[in-house]
C-alpha positions as CSV (number, residue, x, y, z in Angstrom):
1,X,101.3,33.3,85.9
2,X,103.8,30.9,84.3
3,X,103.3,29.9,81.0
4,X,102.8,26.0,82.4
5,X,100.3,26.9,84.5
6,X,98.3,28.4,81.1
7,X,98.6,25.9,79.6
8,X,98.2,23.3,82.0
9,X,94.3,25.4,82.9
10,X,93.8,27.4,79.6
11,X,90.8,29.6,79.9
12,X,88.5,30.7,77.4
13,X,89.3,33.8,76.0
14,X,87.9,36.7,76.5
15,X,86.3,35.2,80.1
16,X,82.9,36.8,80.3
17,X,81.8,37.4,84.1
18,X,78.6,38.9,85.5
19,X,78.4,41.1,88.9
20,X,74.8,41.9,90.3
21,X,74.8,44.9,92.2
22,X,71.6,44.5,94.5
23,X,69.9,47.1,96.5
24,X,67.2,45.4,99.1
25,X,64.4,47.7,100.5
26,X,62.1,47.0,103.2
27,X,63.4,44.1,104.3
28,X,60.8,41.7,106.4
29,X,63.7,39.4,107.5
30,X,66.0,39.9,110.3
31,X,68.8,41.6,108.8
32,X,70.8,42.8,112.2
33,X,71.9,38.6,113.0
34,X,75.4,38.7,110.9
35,X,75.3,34.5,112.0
36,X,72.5,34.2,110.2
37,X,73.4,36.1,107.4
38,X,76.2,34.3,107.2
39,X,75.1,31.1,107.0
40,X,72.6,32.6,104.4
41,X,75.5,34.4,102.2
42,X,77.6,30.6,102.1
43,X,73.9,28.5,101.4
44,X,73.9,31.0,98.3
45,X,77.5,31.1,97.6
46,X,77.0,26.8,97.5
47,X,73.6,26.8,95.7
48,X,75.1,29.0,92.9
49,X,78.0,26.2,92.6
50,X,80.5,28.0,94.0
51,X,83.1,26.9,96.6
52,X,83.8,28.8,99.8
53,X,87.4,29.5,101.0
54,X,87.0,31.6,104.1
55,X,84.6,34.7,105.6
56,X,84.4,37.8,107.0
57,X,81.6,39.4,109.8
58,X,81.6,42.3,111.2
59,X,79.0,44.2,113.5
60,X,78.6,47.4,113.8
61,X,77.2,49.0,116.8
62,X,74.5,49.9,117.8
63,X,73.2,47.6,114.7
64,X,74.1,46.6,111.4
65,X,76.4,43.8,110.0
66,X,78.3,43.4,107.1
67,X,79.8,39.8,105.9
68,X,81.8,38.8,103.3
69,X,82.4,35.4,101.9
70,X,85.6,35.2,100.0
71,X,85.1,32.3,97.0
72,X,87.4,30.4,94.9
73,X,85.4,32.4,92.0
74,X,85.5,35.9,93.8
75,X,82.9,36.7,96.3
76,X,79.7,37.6,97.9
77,X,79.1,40.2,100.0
78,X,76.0,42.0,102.2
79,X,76.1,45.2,104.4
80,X,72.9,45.8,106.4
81,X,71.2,48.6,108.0
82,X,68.5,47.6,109.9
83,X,67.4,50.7,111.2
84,X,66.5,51.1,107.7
85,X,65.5,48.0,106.7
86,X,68.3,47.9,104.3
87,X,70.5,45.4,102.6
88,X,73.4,46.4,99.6
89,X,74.4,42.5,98.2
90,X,77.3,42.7,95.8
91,X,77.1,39.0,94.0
92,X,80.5,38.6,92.0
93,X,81.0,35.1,90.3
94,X,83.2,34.4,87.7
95,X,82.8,31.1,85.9
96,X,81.0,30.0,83.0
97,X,79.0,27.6,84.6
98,X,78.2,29.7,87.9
99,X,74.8,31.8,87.9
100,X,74.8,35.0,90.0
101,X,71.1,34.6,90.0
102,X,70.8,31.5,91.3
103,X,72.3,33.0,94.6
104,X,70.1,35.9,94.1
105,X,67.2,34.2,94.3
106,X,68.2,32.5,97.5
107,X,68.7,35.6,99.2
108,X,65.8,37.2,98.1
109,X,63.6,34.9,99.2
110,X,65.4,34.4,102.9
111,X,65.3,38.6,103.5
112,X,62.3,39.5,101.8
113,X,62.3,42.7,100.5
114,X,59.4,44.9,99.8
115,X,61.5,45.9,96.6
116,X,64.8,45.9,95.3
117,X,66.7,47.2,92.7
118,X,69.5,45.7,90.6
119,X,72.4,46.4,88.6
120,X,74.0,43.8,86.0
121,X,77.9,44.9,85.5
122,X,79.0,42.5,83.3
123,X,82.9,42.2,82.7
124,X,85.1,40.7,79.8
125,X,88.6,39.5,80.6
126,X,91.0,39.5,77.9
Protein backbone atom coordinates (compact mmCIF):
# COMPACT_ATOMS: atom_id res chain seq x y z
CA UNK A 1 0.00 0.00 0.00
CA UNK A 2 1.46 3.53 -0.61
CA UNK A 3 2.56 5.39 2.11
CA UNK A 4 -0.51 8.16 1.20
CA UNK A 5 -2.92 5.80 1.33
CA UNK A 6 -1.61 5.09 5.26
CA UNK A 7 -1.78 7.85 6.08
CA UNK A 8 -4.70 9.16 4.34
CA UNK A 9 -6.77 5.71 6.34
CA UNK A 10 -4.36 5.05 9.33
CA UNK A 11 -5.48 1.98 11.15
CA UNK A 12 -5.17 1.21 14.58
CA UNK A 13 -2.37 -0.75 15.34
CA UNK A 14 -2.23 -3.95 16.08
CA UNK A 15 -6.02 -4.47 14.37
CA UNK A 16 -7.67 -7.02 16.54
CA UNK A 17 -10.26 -9.22 14.40
CA UNK A 18 -12.47 -12.10 15.59
CA UNK A 19 -13.47 -15.22 13.31
CA UNK A 20 -16.28 -17.61 14.67
CA UNK A 21 -15.91 -20.97 13.46
CA UNK A 22 -19.66 -22.44 13.79
CA UNK A 23 -20.65 -25.98 13.62
CA UNK A 24 -24.66 -26.31 13.31
CA UNK A 25 -26.31 -29.73 14.23
CA UNK A 26 -29.73 -30.80 13.70
CA UNK A 27 -30.86 -28.24 11.88
CA UNK A 28 -34.87 -27.72 11.85
CA UNK A 29 -34.68 -25.12 8.91
CA UNK A 30 -34.41 -25.79 5.34
CA UNK A 31 -30.92 -25.88 4.74
CA UNK A 32 -30.82 -27.48 0.95
CA UNK A 33 -32.53 -23.73 -0.59
CA UNK A 34 -28.92 -22.02 -1.33
CA UNK A 35 -31.61 -18.73 -2.36
CA UNK A 36 -32.70 -18.68 0.82
CA UNK A 37 -29.58 -19.15 2.38
CA UNK A 38 -28.39 -16.52 0.59
CA UNK A 39 -30.58 -14.00 1.27
CA UNK A 40 -30.08 -15.18 4.98
CA UNK A 41 -26.03 -15.04 4.81
CA UNK A 42 -26.40 -11.08 3.31
CA UNK A 43 -29.52 -10.12 6.10
CA UNK A 44 -26.64 -11.25 8.58
CA UNK A 45 -23.71 -9.85 6.79
CA UNK A 46 -26.04 -6.28 6.90
CA UNK A 47 -27.35 -6.71 10.47
CA UNK A 48 -23.72 -7.13 11.74
CA UNK A 49 -22.90 -3.61 9.85
CA UNK A 50 -21.13 -4.97 7.25
CA UNK A 51 -21.33 -4.05 3.56
CA UNK A 52 -21.78 -6.69 0.81
CA UNK A 53 -19.65 -6.48 -2.38
CA UNK A 54 -20.65 -9.54 -4.32
CA UNK A 55 -21.64 -13.63 -3.72
CA UNK A 56 -21.05 -16.86 -4.46
CA UNK A 57 -23.75 -20.18 -4.59
CA UNK A 58 -23.17 -23.24 -5.48
CA UNK A 59 -25.30 -26.54 -5.37
CA UNK A 60 -24.22 -29.64 -5.09
CA UNK A 61 -26.09 -32.54 -6.27
CA UNK A 62 -28.09 -34.52 -5.26
CA UNK A 63 -28.30 -31.87 -2.16
CA UNK A 64 -26.28 -29.52 -0.40
CA UNK A 65 -25.33 -25.79 -1.08
CA UNK A 66 -22.64 -23.78 -0.13
CA UNK A 67 -22.66 -19.70 -0.41
CA UNK A 68 -20.31 -17.26 0.10
CA UNK A 69 -20.67 -13.61 0.57
CA UNK A 70 -17.61 -11.70 -0.18
CA UNK A 71 -17.61 -8.27 2.30
CA UNK A 72 -15.86 -5.12 2.21
CA UNK A 73 -14.58 -6.45 5.84
CA UNK A 74 -13.87 -10.17 4.60
CA UNK A 75 -16.67 -12.59 4.53
CA UNK A 76 -19.27 -15.00 5.46
CA UNK A 77 -19.61 -18.17 4.46
CA UNK A 78 -22.09 -21.53 4.98
CA UNK A 79 -21.73 -25.13 3.46
CA UNK A 80 -24.73 -27.41 4.15
CA UNK A 81 -25.46 -30.99 4.19
CA UNK A 82 -28.79 -31.61 4.50
CA UNK A 83 -28.79 -35.17 4.41
CA UNK A 84 -27.26 -34.55 7.68
CA UNK A 85 -28.93 -31.81 8.90
CA UNK A 86 -25.69 -30.02 8.91
CA UNK A 87 -24.45 -26.46 8.45
CA UNK A 88 -20.35 -25.31 8.87
CA UNK A 89 -20.73 -21.09 9.10
CA UNK A 90 -17.31 -19.50 8.99
CA UNK A 91 -18.19 -15.70 10.18
CA UNK A 92 -14.99 -13.48 9.41
CA UNK A 93 -15.38 -9.68 10.16
CA UNK A 94 -12.73 -7.38 10.60
CA UNK A 95 -13.59 -4.03 12.01
CA UNK A 96 -13.68 -2.55 15.33
CA UNK A 97 -17.16 -1.72 15.28
CA UNK A 98 -18.50 -4.99 13.51
CA UNK A 99 -19.79 -7.95 15.79
CA UNK A 100 -19.46 -11.45 14.42
CA UNK A 101 -22.11 -12.32 16.88
CA UNK A 102 -24.50 -10.13 15.92
CA UNK A 103 -24.65 -12.17 12.50
CA UNK A 104 -24.47 -15.23 14.57
CA UNK A 105 -27.40 -14.72 16.17
CA UNK A 106 -29.29 -14.08 13.09
CA UNK A 107 -28.43 -17.25 11.65
CA UNK A 108 -29.09 -19.17 14.47
CA UNK A 109 -32.22 -18.23 14.98
CA UNK A 110 -33.39 -18.57 10.94
CA UNK A 111 -31.76 -22.53 10.83
CA UNK A 112 -32.35 -23.67 14.10
CA UNK A 113 -30.08 -26.00 15.34
CA UNK A 114 -30.65 -28.64 17.91
CA UNK A 115 -26.97 -27.65 19.00
CA UNK A 116 -23.98 -26.15 17.73
CA UNK A 117 -20.66 -25.80 18.56
CA UNK A 118 -18.34 -22.79 18.18
CA UNK A 119 -14.91 -21.73 17.81
CA UNK A 120 -13.54 -18.05 18.49
CA UNK A 121 -10.08 -17.58 16.45
CA UNK A 122 -9.28 -14.29 17.20
CA UNK A 123 -6.43 -12.59 15.08
CA UNK A 124 -4.04 -9.47 15.71
CA UNK A 125 -2.68 -7.62 12.76
CA UNK A 126 0.44 -5.94 13.14
Amino acid sequence: MPKEATEKYPLKKPLEVKELLIDLYGCRADINDETKLLTLVTEAAKKAGAHVLQASVHRFSPMGCSVIVILKETHISIHTWPEFKFAAIDIFLCGESLDPYTAWEHLKVALQPETFTIKEHPRVIK
